[in-house]
N, C-alpha and C positions, 0 to 999 in steps of 0.2 A: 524485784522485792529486796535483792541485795545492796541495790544501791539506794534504794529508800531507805532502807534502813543506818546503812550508812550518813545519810541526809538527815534524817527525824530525830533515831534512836525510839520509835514510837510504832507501837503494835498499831494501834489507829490508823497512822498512813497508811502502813503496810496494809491494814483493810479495805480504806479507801480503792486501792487498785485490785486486790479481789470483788471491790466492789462494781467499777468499771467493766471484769471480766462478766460476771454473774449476773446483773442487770440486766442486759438484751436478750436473758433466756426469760425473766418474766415478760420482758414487753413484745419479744417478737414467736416465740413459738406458737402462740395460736395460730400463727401468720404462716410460718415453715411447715408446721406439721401436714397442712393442707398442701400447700404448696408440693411437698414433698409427693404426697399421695396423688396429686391430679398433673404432673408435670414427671418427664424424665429423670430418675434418680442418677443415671450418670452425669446429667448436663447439669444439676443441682450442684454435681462433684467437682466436677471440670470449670463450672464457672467462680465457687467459692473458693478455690485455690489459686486463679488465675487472678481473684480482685487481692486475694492476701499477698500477693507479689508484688503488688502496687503499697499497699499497705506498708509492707515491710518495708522497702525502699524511702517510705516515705519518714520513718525514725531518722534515716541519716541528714534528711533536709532540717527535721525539727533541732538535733547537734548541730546543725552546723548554722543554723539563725536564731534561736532563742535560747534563753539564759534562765534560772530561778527559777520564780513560781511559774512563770509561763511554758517553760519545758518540762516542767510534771505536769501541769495540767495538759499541755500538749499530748505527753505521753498518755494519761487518762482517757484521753479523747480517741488515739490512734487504738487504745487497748479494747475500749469501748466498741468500738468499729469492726475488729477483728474478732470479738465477741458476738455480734450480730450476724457476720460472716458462720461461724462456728453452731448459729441455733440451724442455721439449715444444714449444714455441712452433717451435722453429725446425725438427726433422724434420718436422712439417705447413707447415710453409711453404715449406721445400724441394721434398716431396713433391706439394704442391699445381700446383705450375708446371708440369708436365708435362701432368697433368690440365685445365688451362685452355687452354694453347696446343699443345697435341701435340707429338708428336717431333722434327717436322720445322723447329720453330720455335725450339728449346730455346736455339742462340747467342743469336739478336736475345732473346729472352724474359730469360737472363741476364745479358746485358750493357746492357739496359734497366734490371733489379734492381739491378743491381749500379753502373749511373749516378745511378739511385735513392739508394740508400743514401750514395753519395761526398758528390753536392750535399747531404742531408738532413746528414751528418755535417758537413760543409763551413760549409754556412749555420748550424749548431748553433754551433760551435765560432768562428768569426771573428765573427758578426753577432748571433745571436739568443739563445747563452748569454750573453757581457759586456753587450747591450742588456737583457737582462733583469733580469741583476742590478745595472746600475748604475741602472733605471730603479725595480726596485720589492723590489729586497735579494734575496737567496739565498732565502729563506721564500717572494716571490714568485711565484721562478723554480724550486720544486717543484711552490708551485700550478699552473702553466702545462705543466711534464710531466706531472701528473695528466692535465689538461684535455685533452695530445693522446693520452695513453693513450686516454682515453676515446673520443676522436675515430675513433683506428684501432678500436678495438673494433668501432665504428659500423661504419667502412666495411668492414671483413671482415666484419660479418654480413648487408653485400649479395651478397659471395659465392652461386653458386648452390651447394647442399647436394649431396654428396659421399655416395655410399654406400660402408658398407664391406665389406672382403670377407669371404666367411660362411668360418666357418670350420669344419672338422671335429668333429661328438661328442668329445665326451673322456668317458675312464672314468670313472665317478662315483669314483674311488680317489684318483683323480690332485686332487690339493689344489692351489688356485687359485696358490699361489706356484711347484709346480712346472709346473706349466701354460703360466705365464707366461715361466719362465727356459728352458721349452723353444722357446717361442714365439722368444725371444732366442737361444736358441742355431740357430734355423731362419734368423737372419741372418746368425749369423759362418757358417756350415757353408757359406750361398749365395756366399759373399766367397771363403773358400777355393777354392784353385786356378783363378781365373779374374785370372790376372797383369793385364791392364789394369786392372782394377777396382780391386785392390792396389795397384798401381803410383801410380794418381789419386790415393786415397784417402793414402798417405805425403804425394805432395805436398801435399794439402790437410793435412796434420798438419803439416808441416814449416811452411807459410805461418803457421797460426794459430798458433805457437808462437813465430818471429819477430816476428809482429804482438806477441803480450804481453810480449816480450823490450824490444820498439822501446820501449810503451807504459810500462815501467817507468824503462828508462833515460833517455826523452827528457829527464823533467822535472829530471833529474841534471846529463844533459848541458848543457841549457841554463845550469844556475845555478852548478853545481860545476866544471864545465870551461869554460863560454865565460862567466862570470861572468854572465848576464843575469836578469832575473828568474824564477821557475821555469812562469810563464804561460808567456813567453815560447818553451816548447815547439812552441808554432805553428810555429816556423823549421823544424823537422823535421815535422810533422806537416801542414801545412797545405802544403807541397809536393808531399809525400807523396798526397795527399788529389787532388791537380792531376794527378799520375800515375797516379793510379786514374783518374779523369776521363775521360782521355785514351787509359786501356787498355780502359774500356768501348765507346769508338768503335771501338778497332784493332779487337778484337776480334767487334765487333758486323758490321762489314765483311768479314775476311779471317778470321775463325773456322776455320772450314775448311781452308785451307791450312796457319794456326799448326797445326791436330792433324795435319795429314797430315806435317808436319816435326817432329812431338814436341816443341814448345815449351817443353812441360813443365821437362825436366831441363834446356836451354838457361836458361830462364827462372829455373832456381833458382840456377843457376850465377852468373849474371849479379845476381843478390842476393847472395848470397855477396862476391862481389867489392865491391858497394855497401856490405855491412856493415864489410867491411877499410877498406877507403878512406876510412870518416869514422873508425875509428877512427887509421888513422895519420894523418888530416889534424889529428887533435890530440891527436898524442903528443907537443909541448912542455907540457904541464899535466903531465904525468909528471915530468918536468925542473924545472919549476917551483914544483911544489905549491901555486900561484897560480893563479885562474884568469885564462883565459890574455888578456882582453881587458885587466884589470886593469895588465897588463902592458905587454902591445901594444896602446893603444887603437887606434893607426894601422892596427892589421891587423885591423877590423870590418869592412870592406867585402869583404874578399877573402875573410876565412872565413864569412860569411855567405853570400856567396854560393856557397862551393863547398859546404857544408852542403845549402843551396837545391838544389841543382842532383842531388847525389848522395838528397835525400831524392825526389826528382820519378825519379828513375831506378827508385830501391825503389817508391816504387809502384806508378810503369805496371809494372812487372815482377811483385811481387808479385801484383796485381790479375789481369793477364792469366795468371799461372800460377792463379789458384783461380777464374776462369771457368772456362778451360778444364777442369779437372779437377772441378769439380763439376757442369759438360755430359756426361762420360763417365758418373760415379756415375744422372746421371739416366736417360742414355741405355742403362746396360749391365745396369740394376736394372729387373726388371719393376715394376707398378704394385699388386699383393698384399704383397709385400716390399719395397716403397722405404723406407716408415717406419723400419723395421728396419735398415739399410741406412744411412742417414743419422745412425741413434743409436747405431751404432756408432763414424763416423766422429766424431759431437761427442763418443762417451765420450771414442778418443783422442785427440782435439784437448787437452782436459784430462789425461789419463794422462800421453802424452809430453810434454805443456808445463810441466806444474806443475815435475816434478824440475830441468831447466833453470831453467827459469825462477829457483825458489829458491837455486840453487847458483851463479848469476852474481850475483844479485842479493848475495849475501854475496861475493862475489868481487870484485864492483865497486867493495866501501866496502873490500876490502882493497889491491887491487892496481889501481885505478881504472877507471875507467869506459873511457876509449878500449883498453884494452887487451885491455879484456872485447869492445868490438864486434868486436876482430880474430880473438879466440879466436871466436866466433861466424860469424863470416866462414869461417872455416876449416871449421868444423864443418859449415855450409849446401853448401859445396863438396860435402863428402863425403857428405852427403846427397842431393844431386843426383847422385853417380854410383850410390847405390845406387839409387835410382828405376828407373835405367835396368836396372842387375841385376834389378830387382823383374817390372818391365815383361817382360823377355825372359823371363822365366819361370827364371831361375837360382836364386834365391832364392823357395820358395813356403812358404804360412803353414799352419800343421800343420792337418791338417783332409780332408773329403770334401763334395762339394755333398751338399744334404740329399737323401732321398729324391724329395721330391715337385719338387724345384727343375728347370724345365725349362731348357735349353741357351739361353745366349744369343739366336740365332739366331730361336728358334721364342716367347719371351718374349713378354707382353703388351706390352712396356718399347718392342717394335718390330714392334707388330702391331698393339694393341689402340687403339680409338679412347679419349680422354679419358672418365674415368663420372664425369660430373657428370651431377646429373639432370636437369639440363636439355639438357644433349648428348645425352641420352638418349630425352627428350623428343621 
């Protein structure tokens, strides 16, 4: 995204290749989420890590024979790819967690994951992506995400191996595509009318939609409003990243009480407010048409820091709203249908994100960038009261649980021990 930006100067590209990312979770999760569910979740793991190592490798051949428009859309294509890789990858790896640590463990289990991912993103992003390419150039620094593609591959196939669950004869009539979209429709059917479940599952749509909102506008913000270089997106990102950090502890501690106060729509609200606030904190570039350090250099320290401080808010808040909300998904979803379940929630992650997403991004190169964070502010607000509509069961999603779907209550999801085979064992 930094170097499109670089290339463009335009929020627009920069969407185009969220768009590339986002895209394979509408077209192929019905596809994975089955998948997931009727096939081995570690060889799910092990095989989508071993094709991103071919992937990865394959950016350095695109640098080293195409030029211009044909190596961004190269890169589109390769992104695209790895995205489709990602709708399987990640309903088995959600799905998995349950299975290894039990029900009773599911907070600590994801806000371990999820401190995981902050530091790995963290240390990518400050230390070991600029070390690597200032030490051995961009071509280097793909060979080296190969090499840990590879690595993960490794270590998920120490994982111990996963059975899956059998499923019912089918008619010999019934053709493997409808087979399979009824398999998929045995997920949406189990979602309907079970308000918490809906309720989670919005907020997690609504988090990973601001996350691609953040991720496009940062690199704008940084260069086109506060004049700095377009790397220099760290200044949001890397605070951001400290607030995840630090929502993995709260979380990991007081888990419990945040769900028994509904955190949730608290939590979205309080993002909402974060996204207004750095938009009016630089609503003189409006006024200017300057950016705005250009101007005031005397005023870097103060808007840097309040940027600082307002991106550290967005994260512990964000973070802590999609722990908690994807502790329920695991918790409220038996262990036959979690895949299903899960690749629903990445189709809408993409579904509802993409249209936003594209229609600020041309918004933001019309009417600028801090204005768009406000109108986005506003929108997360109102988002966060519907959750709570969704929640109380005011608002339910058209539908009936399936036949065979048993009652929360009596679920494997809170009843059944971990089937790994070696728990089994």
């Amino acid at each position: 995204m930094v170097l499109i930006e670089q290339l463009t100067g335009s929020a627009i590209h920069i969407g185009f290749t969220i768009l590339a990312f986002s895209l394979p979770g509408v077209i192929f999760s019905p596809v994975a989420g089955v998948v997931v569910d009727r096939f081995s979740k570690k060889w799910v793991l092990v095989l989508s890590n071993a094709s991103r190592v071919v992937l990865a490798a394959s950016y350095i051949v695109v640098l080293n024979t195409l030029e211009g428009t044909w190596e961004l859309v190269a890169f589109y294509v390769l992104t695209f790819l790895t995205a489709t890789l990602a709708q399987f990858f990640s309903p088995a790896e959600a799905a998995t967690i349950p299975l290894l640590v039990g029900e009773e463990r599911l907070f600590t289990a994801n806000s371990l994951f999820s401190l995981t991912m902050v530091i790995s993103q963290a240390i990518g992003l400050l230390v070991l992506g600029p070390l690597a390419v200032g030490l051995v150039g961009v071509q280097g620094g793909f060979v080296i995400i190969a090499l840990m593609y590879l690595a993960a591959a490794i270590l998920v196939f120490t994982l111990p191996t996963d059975r899956p669950f059998p499923r019912a004869p089918k008619a010999d009539a019934v053709s493997p595509w409808q087979r399979l979209w009824g398999e998929f429709r045995e997920g949406l059917s189990f979602i309907s009318g079970r308000p918490r479940l809906q309720a989670a599952m919005a907020q997690l749509v609504t988090i990973t939609t601001l996350v691609m909102v953040m991720a496009m506008l940062a690199p704008g913000y940084a260069a086109r409003v506060l004049g700095m270089a377009p790397q220099n997106a760290v200044i949001v990102f890397a605070p951001a990243g400290l607030g995840m950090l630090a929502a993995t502890a709260l979380v990991g501690r007081w888990g419990h009480w945040l769900r028994r106060i509904n955190f949730g729509p608290v939590g979205l609200l309080l993002v909402g407010l974060g996204f207004a606030a750095m938009g009016l904190l630089s609503l003189d570039y409006q006024i200017l048409l300057r950016p705005i350090l250009h101007v005031y250099p005397q005023a870097a320290f103060s808007l840097t820091s309040a940027t600082i401080a307002i991106g550290f808010a967005l994260g512990l808040c964000m973070s802590a709203v999609n722990i908690l909300s994807q502790t329920v998904l695991q918790q409220e979803s038996p262990a036959y249908i979690r895949g299903r379940v899960f690749s629903v929630q990445f189709m809408l992650n993409n579904l509802v994100g993409i249209p936003p997403m594209l229609v600020l991004g041309g918004i933001a190169d019309v009417i600028g960038i801090p204005r768009v964070m406000v109108i986005t502010g506003a929108g997360t607000i109102v988002l966060a009261i519907v959750s709570v509509i969704i929640g109380r069961g005011l608002i339910r999603v058209p539908g009936r649980p399936s036949r065979g779907t048993v009652s929360p209550a009596a679920t494997p999801a809170n009843t059944a021990p971990p089937v790994m085979e070696e728990t089994v064992q």
